[in-house]
N, C-alpha and C positions, 0 to 999 in steps of 0.2 A: 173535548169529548163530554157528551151529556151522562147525567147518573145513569138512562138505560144502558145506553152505550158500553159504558165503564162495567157495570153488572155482568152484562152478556160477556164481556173480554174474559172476566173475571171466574165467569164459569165454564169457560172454553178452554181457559192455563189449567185450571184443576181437573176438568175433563183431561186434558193432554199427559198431566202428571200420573192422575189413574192407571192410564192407559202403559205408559210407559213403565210404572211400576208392575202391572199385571204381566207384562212382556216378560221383566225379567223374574218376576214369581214364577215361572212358568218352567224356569231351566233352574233357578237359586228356591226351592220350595222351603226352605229352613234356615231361611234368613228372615230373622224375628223386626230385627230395626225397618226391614224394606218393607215388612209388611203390618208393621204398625203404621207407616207411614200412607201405605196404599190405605187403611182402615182411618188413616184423618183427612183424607183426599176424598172418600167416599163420603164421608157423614159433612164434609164443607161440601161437597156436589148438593147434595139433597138440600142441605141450609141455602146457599146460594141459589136455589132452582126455588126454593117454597117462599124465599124472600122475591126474587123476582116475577112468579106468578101474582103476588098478592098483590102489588104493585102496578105491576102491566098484564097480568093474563097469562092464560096458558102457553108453555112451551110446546107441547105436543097435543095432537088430537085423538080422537078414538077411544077416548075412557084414559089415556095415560095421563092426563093430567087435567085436576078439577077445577070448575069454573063459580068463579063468583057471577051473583045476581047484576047485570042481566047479563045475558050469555056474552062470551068477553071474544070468542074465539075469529072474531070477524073482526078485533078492531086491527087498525094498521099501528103502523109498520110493522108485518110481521117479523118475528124474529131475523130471521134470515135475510130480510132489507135493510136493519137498522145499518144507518151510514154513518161510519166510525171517523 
């Protein structure tokens, strides 16, 4: 698996951890440990995503995510083709 590869896996487990963390926030609201942990899963989303743009480009389009000089948003593989 290449670095992009590995990257995008990388921020798809912590994307996944979020998610499952916010599930059960959702019924356990006052569970402190679960939601420290949702709160280190969010700020490694963002590192993980600001490391991968600057590197390969934006993940999202529409103003969600900014682009370096020259506009990046057409290069290939996009996200969602990289083959793992």
């Amino acid at each position: 698996m290449n670095e992009r590869a590995e990257l995008l896996l990388q921020i798809q487990e912590a994307e996944f951890a979020a998610v499952e963390l916010q599930l059960y926030l959702d019924t356990h609201m006052y569970d402190q440990k679960a939601l420290m942990e949702f709160n280190h899963y969010s700020n490694l989303i963002a590192t993980l995503k600001h490391e991968y743009e600057m590197k390969y480009g934006p993940l999202l389009n529409f103003g969600f995510s900014p682009s370096q000089y020259p506009w990046r948003w057409l290069e290939s593989p996009w996200p969602w083709e990289e083959q793992y």
